[in-house]
BAFI-3210 file (N, C-alpha, C; in Angstrom, 3 decimals, decimal comma, padded with zeros to 6 digits):
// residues 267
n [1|2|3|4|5|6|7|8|9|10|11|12|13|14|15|16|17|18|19|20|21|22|23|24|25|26|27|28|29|30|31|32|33|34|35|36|37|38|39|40|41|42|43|44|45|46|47|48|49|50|51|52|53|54|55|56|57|58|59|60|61|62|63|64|65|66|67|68|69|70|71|72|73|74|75|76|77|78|79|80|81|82|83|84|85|86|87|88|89|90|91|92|93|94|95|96|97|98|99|100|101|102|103|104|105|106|107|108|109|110|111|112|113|114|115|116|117|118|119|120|121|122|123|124|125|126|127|128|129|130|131|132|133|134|135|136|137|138|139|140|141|142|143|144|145|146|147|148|149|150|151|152|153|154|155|156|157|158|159|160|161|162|163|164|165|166|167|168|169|170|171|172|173|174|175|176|177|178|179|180|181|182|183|184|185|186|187|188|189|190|191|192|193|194|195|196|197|198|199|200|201|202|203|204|205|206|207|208|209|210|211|212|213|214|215|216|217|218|219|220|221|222|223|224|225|226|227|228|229|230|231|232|233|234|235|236|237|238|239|240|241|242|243|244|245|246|247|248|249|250|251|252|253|254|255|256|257|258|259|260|261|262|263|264|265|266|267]
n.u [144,839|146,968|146,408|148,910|152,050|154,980|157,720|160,425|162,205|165,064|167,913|171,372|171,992|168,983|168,902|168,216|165,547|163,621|164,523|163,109|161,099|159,742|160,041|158,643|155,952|155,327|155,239|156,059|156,988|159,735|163,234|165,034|168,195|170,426|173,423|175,033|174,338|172,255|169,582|167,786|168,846|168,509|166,018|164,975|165,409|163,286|160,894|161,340|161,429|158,534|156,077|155,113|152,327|150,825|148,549|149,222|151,947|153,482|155,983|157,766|159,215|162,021|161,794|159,348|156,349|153,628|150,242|147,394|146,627|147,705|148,792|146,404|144,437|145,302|145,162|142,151|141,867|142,880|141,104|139,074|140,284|141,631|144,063|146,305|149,293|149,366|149,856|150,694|151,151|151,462|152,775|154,224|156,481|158,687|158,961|156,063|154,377|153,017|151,388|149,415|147,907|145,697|143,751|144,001|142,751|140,305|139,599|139,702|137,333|135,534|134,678|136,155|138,181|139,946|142,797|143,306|145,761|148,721|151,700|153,493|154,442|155,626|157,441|157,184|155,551|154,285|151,827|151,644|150,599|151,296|151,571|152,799|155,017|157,534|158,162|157,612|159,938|162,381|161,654|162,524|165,328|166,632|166,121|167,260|166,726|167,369|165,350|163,625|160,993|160,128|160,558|159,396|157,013|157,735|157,306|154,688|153,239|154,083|152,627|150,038|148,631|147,289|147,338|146,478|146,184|146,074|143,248|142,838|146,332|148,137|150,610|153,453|156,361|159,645|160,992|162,682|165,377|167,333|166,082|167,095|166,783|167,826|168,785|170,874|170,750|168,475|167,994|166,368|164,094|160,863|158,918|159,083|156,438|153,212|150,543|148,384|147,512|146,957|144,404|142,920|140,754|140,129|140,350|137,907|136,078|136,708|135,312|136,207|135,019|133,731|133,685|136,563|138,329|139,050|142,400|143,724|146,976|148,164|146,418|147,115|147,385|150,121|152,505|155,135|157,509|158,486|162,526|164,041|166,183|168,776|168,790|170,864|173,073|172,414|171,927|171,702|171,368|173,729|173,394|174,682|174,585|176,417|176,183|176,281|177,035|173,961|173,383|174,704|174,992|172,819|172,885|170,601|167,644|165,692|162,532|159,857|161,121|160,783|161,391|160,590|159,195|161,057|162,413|164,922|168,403|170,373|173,050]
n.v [161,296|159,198|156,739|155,929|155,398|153,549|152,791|151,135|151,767|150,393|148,107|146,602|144,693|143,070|142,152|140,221|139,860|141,570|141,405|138,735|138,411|141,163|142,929|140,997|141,610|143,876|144,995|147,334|149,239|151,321|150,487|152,071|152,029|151,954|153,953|154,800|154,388|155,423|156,739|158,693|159,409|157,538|157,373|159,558|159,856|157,834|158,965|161,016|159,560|159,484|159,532|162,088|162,071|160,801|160,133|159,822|158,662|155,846|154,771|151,573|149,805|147,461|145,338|144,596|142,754|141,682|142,139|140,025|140,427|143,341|145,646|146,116|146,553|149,080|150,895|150,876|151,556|154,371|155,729|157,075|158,786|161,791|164,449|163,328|161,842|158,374|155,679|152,633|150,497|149,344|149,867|147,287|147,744|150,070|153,517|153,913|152,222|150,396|152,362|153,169|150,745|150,215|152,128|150,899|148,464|148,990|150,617|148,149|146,742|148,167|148,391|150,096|151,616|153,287|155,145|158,228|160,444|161,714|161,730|160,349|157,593|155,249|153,668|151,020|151,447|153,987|156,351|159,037|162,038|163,154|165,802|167,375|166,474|167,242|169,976|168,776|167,272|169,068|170,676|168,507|167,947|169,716|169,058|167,177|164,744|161,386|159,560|158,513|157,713|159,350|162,304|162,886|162,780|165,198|167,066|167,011|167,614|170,139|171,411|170,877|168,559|165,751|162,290|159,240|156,283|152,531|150,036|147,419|146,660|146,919|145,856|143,914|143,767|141,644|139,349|138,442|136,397|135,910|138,165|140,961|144,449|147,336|149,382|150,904|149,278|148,458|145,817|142,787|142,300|140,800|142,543|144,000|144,247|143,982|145,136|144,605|142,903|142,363|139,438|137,386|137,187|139,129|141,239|141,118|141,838|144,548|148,139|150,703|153,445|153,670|155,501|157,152|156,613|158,815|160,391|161,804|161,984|162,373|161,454|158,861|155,962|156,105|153,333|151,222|149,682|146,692|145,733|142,831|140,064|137,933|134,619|132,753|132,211|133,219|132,150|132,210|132,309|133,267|135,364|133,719|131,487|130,442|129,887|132,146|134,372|135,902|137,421|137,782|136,196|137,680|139,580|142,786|142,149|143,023|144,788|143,272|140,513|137,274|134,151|131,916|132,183|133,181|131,100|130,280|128,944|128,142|127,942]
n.w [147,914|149,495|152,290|154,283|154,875|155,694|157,654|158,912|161,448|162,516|163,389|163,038|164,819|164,648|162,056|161,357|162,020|161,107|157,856|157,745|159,115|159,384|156,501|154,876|155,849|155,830|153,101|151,472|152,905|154,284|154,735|157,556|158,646|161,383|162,204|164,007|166,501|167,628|168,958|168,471|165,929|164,235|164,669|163,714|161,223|159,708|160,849|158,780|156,490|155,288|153,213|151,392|149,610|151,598|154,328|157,030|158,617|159,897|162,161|162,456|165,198|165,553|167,426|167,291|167,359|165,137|165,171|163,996|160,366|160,649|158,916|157,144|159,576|161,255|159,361|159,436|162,145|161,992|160,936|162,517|163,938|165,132|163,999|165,130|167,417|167,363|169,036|169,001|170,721|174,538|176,940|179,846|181,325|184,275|183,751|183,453|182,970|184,947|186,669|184,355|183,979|185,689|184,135|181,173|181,638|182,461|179,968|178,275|179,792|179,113|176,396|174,893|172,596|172,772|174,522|175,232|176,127|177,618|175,091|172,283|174,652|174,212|171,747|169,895|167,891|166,204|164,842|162,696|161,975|158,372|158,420|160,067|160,817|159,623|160,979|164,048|163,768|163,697|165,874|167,920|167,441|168,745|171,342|174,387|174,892|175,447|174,511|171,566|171,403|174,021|172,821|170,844|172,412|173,893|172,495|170,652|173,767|174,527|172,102|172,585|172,231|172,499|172,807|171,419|172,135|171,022|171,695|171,888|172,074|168,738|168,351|169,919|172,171|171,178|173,211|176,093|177,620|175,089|173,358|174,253|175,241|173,460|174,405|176,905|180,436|180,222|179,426|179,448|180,446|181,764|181,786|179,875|177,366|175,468|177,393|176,111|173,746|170,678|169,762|167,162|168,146|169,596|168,183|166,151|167,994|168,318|167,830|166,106|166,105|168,480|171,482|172,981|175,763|177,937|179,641|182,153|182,735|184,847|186,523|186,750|188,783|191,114|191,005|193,097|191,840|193,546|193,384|192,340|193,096|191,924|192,880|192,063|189,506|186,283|182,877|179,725|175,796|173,436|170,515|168,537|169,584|171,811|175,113|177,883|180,461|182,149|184,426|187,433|190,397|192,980|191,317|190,703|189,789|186,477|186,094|186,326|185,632|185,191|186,122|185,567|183,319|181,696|180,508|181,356|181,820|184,776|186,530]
ca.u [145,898|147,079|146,319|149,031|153,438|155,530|159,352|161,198|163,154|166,118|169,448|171,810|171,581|168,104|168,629|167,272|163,986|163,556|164,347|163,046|159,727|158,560|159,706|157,260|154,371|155,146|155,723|156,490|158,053|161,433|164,103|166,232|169,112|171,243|174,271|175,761|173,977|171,895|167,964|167,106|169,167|167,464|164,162|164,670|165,335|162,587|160,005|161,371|160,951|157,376|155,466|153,678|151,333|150,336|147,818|149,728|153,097|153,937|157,045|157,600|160,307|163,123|161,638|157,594|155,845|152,572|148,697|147,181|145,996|147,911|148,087|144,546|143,501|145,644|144,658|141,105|141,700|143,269|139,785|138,427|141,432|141,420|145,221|147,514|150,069|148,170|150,708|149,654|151,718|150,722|153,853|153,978|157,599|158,248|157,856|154,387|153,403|152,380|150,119|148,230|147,257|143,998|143,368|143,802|141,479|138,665|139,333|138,876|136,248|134,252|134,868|136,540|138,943|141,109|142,890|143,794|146,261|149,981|152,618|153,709|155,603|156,299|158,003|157,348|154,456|153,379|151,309|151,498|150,450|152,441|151,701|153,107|156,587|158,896|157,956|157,975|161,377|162,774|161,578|163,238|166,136|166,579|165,919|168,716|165,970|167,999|164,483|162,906|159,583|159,490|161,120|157,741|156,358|157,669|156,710|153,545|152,869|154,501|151,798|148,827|148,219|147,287|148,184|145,620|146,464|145,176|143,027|143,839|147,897|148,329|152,082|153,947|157,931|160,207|161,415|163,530|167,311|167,797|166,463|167,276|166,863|169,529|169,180|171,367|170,053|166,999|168,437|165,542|162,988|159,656|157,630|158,877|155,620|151,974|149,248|146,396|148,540|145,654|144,219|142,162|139,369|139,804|140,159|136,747|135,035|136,852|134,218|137,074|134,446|133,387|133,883|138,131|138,376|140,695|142,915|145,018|148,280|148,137|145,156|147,467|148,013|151,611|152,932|156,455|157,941|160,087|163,164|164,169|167,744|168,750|169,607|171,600|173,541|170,970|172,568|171,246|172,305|173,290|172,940|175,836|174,252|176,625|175,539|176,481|175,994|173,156|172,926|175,145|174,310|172,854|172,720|169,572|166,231|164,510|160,732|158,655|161,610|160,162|162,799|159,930|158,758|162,412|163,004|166,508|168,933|170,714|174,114]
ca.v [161,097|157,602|156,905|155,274|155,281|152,783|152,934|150,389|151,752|149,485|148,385|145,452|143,551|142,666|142,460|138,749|140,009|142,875|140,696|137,418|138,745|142,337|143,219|140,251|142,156|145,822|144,926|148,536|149,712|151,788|150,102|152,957|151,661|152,732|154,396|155,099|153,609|156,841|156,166|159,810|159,799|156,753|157,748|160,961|159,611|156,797|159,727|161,869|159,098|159,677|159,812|163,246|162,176|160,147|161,236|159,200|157,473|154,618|153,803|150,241|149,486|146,346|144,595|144,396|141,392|142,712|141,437|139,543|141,928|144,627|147,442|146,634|147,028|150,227|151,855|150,759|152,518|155,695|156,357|157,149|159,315|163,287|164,475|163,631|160,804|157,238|154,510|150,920|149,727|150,137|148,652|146,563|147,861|151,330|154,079|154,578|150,762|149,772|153,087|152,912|149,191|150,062|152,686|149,656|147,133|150,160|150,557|146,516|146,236|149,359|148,437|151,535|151,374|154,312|155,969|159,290|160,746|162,026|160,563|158,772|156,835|153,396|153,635|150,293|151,461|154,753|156,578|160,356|162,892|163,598|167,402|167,815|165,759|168,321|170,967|168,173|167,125|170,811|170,886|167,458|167,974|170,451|168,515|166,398|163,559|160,349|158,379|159,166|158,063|160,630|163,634|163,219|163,130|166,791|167,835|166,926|168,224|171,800|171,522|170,952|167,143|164,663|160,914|158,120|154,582|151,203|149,254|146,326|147,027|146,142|145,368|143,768|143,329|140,609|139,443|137,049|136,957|136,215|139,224|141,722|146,211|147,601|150,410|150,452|148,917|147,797|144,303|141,258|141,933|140,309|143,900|144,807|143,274|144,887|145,132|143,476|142,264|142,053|138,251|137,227|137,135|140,771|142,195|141,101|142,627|146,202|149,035|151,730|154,907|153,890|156,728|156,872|156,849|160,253|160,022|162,743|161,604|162,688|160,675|157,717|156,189|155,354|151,991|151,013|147,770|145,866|145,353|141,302|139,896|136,483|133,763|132,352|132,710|132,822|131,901|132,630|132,354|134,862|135,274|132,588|130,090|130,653|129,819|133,425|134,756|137,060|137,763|137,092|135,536|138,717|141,052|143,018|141,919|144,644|145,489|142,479|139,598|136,419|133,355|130,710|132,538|133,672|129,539|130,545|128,145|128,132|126,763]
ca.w [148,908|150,264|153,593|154,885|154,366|156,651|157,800|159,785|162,493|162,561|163,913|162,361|165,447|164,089|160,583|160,711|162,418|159,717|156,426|158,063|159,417|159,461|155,669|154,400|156,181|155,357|152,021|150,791|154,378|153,834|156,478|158,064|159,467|162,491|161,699|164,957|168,105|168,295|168,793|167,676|164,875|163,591|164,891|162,859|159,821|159,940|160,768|157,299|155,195|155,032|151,923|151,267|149,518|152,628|155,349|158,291|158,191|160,596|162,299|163,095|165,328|164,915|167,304|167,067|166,776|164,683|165,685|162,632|159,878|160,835|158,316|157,267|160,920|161,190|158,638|159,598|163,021|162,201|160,236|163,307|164,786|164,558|163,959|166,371|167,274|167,616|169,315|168,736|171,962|175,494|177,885|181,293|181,968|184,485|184,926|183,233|183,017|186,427|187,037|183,461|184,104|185,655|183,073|179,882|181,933|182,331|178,785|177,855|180,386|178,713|175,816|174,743|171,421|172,596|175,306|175,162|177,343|176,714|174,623|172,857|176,062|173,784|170,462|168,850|166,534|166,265|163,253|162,897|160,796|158,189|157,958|161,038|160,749|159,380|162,250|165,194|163,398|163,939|167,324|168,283|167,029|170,154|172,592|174,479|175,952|174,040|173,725|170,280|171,496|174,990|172,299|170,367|173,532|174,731|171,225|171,225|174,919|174,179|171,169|173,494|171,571|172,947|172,036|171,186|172,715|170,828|172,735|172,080|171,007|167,468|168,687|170,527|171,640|171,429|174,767|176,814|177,576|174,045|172,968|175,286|174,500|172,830|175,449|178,084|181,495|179,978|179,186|179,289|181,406|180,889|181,527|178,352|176,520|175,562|178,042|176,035|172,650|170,033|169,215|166,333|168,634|170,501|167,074|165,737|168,600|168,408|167,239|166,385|165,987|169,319|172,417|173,514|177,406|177,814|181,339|182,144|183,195|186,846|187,413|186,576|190,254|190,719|192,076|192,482|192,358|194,353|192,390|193,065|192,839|191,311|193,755|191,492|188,440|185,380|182,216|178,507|174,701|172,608|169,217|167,931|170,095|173,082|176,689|178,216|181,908|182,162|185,595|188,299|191,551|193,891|190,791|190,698|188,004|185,993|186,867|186,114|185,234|185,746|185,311|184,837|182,249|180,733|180,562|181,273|182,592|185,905|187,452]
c.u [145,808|147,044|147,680|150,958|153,811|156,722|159,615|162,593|163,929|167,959|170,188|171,981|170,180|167,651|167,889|166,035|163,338|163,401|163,479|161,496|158,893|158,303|158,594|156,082|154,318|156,113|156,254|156,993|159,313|161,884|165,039|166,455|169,282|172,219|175,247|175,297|172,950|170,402|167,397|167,260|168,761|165,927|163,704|164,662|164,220|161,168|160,420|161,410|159,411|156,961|154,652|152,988|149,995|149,523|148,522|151,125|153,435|155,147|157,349|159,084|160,923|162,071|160,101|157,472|154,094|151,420|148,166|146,245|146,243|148,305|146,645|143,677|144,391|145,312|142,650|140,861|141,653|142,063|139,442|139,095|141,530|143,343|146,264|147,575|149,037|149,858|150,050|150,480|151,302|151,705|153,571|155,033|157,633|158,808|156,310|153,505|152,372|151,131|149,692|147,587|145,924|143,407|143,054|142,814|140,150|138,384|138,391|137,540|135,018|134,175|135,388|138,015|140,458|140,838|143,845|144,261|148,011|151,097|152,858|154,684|156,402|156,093|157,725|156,637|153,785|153,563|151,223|151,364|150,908|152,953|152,665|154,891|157,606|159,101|158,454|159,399|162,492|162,927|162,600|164,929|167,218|166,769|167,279|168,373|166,996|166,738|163,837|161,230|159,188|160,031|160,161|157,100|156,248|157,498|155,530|152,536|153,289|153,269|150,235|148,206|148,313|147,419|146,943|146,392|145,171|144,134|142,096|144,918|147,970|149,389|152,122|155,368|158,352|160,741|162,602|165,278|167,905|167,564|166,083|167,254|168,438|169,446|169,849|170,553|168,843|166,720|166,599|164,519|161,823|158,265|157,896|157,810|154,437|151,265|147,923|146,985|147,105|145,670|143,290|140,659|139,167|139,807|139,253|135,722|135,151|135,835|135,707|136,367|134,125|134,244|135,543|137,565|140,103|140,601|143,598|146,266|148,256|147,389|145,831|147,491|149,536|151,736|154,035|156,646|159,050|161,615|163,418|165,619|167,522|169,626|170,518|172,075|172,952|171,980|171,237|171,891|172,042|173,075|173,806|175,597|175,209|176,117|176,538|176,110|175,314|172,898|173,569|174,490|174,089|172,555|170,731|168,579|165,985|163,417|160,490|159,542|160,824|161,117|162,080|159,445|160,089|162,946|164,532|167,239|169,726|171,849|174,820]
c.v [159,689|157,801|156,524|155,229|155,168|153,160|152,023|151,333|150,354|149,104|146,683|144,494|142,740|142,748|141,072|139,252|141,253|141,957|139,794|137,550|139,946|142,994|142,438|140,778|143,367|145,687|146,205|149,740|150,298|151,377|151,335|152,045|152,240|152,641|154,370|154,842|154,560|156,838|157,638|160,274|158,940|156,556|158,757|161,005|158,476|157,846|160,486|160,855|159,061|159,897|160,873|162,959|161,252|160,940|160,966|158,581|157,136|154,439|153,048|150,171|147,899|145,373|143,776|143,670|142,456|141,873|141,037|140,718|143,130|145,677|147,488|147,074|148,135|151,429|151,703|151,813|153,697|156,476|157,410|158,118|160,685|162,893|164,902|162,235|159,547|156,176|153,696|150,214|150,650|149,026|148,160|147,694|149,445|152,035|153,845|153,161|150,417|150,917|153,533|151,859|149,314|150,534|151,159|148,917|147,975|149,553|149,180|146,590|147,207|149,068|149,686|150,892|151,958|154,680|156,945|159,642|161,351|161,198|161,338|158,417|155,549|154,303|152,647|150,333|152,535|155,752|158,300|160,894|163,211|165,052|168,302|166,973|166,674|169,267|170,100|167,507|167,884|170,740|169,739|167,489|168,929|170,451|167,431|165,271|162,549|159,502|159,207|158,807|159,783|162,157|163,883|163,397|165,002|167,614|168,098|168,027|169,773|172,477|171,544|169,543|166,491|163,456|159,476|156,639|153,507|150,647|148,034|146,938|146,114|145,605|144,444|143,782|141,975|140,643|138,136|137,653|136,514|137,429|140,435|143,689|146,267|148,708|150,396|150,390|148,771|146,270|143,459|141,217|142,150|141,454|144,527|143,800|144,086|144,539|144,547|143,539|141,716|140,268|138,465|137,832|138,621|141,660|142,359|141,752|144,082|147,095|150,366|153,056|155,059|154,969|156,226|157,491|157,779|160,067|160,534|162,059|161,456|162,121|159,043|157,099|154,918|154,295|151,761|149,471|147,539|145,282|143,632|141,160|138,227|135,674|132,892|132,316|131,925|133,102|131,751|132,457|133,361|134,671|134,171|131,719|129,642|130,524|131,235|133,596|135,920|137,677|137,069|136,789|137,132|139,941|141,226|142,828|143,159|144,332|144,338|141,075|138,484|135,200|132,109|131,070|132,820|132,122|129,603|129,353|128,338|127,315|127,380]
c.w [149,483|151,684|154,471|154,626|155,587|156,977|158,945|160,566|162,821|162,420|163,315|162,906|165,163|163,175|160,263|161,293|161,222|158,573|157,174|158,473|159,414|157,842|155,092|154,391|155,837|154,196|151,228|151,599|153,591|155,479|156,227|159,186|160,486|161,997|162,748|166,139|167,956|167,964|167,908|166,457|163,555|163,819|164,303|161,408|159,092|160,060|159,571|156,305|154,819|153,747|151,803|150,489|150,711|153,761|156,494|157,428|159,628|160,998|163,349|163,602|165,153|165,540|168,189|166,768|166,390|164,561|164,091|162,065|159,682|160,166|157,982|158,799|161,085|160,614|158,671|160,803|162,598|161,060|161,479|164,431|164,001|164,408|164,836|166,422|168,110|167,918|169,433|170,297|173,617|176,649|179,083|182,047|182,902|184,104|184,477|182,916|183,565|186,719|185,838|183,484|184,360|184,185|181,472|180,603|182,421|180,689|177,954|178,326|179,610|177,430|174,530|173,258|171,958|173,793|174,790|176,243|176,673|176,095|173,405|173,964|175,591|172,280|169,682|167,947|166,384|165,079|163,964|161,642|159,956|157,894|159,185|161,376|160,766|160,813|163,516|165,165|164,294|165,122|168,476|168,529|168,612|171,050|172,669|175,411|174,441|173,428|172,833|170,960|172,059|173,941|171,739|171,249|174,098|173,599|171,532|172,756|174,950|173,010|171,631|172,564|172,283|172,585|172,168|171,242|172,024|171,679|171,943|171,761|169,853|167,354|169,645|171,125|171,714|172,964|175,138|176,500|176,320|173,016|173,536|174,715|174,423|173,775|176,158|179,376|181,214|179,995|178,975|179,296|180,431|180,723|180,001|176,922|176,942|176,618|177,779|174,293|171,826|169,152|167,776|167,175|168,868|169,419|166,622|166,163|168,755|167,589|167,763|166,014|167,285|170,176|173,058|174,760|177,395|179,432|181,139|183,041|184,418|187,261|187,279|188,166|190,054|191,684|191,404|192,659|192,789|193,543|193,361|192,512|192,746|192,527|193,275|190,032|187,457|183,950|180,485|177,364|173,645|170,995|168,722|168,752|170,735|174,352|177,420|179,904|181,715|183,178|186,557|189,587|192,768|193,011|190,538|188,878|188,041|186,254|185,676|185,234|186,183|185,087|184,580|183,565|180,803|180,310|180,421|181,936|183,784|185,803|188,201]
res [x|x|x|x|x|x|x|x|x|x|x|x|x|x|x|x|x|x|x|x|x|x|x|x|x|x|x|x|x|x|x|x|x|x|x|x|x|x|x|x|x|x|x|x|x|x|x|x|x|x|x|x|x|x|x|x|x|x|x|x|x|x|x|x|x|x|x|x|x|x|x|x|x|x|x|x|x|x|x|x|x|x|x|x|x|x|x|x|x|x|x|x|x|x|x|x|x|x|x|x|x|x|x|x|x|x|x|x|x|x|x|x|x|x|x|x|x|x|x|x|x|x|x|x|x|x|x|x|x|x|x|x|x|x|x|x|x|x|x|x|x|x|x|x|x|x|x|x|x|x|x|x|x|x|x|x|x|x|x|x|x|x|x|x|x|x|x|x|x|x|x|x|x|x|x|x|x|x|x|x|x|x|x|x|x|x|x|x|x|x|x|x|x|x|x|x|x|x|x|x|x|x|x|x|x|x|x|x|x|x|x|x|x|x|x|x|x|x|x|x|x|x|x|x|x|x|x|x|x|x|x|x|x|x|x|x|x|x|x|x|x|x|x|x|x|x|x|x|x|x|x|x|x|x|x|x|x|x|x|x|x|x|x|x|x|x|x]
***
């Protein structure tokens, strides 16, 4: 049995990030499209392309940036992983960002590989069983949550599984007001980006047999954030290399926009 069968989750707004950078690396990846806007219906078909003769299959979303190495260090981890869903991303953005933060810098600081806890909560990279696909399919299918990650999520948790977190994230997302979620009201913001985004360096020192730090959910502690509003009208380009408004003067930022960081322009 092969260890290991990929699938690109993907939408035609990022057909240049797909051909242009992620097929290169998941050289034998199947891209599922989007057909109709509909995250579950391309999150459902992206989880059944799986390979049975595979022990795990992978799906990478559109728009993951992927830590050097990364199926050999994937398939290096999920040695070390009983059976149940392993997400390689671990987000800033809320709700469940801001009160896992300590939890990931225990983890780093302990040097701990893995957290266990429920999920998956982030979609851009996560490896699952594949004996268990068809069934959590079924069950999905059911449900009328629109995010494909949290629908594995209330799978999962109806199943009594728990969900293994990277540590480091073998992911990351793209960001900035040029490339903004295709979700609605998610738009820009700079929380949408990993928690500890794996380097050359932080990879060398991971020991993935070592002991996963398990944290039940409820012990997360919650913190909210202040939403902030733009003092002035913040301006961006879109894909055709357009100057665009992104934000009018007074309208409210998402959780953790930062403009020095978005190098957006202003007038």
């Amino acid at each position: 049995m092969k260890q290991l069968s990929v699938a690109i989750m993907a939408h035609k707004k990022r057909k240049r990030h797909v051909d242009g950078y992620l097929k290169p690396l998941l050289l034998n990846a199947t891209v599922v499209w989007d057909r109709k806007n509909d995250r579950w219906d391309t999150g459902r078909r992206s989880l059944l392309a799986f390979d049975p003769n595979a022990k795990w299959h992978l799906v990478v979303q559109d728009d993951a940036l992927l830590c050097p190495r990364f199926l050999a260090t994937v398939c290096k981890a999920l040695k070390h992983v009983p059976d149940v869903p392993v997400a390689f991303y671990v987000g800033k953005a809320a709700p469940h960002g801001p009160g896992i933060r300590r939890t990931v810098q225990r983890a780093l600081d302990e040097g701990r590989p893995w957290i266990v806890t429920r999920g998956p909560l982030w979609g851009p990279a996560v490896a699952t069983p594949t004996k268990m696909i068809d069934e959590m399919v079924s069950a999905c299918d059911l449900s009328t949550t629109p995010n494909y990650d949290l629908r594995m999520a209330e799978y999962h948790a109806s199943q009594g599984h728990s969900c293994w977190y990277s540590i480091p994230n073998l992911v990351d997302h793209r960001r900035g007001l040029t490339e903004p979620s295709l979700v609605p009201g998610r738009g820009a913001s700079k929380a949408r980006t990993s928690q500890c985004f794996a380097t050359e360096e932080l990879l060398d020192d991971v020991d993935w047999s070592a002991k996963p730090l398990s944290v039940p959910a409820a012990d997360w502690r919650r913190v909210r954030a202040k939403p902030t509003r733009a003092t002035k009208r913040i301006y961006a380009m879109n894909e055709r290399g357009q100057r665009v408004l992104a934000f009018a003067k007074g309208a409210k930022l998402l959780f953790g926009f930062d403009l020095e960081t978005e190098k957006s322009s202003a007038g």
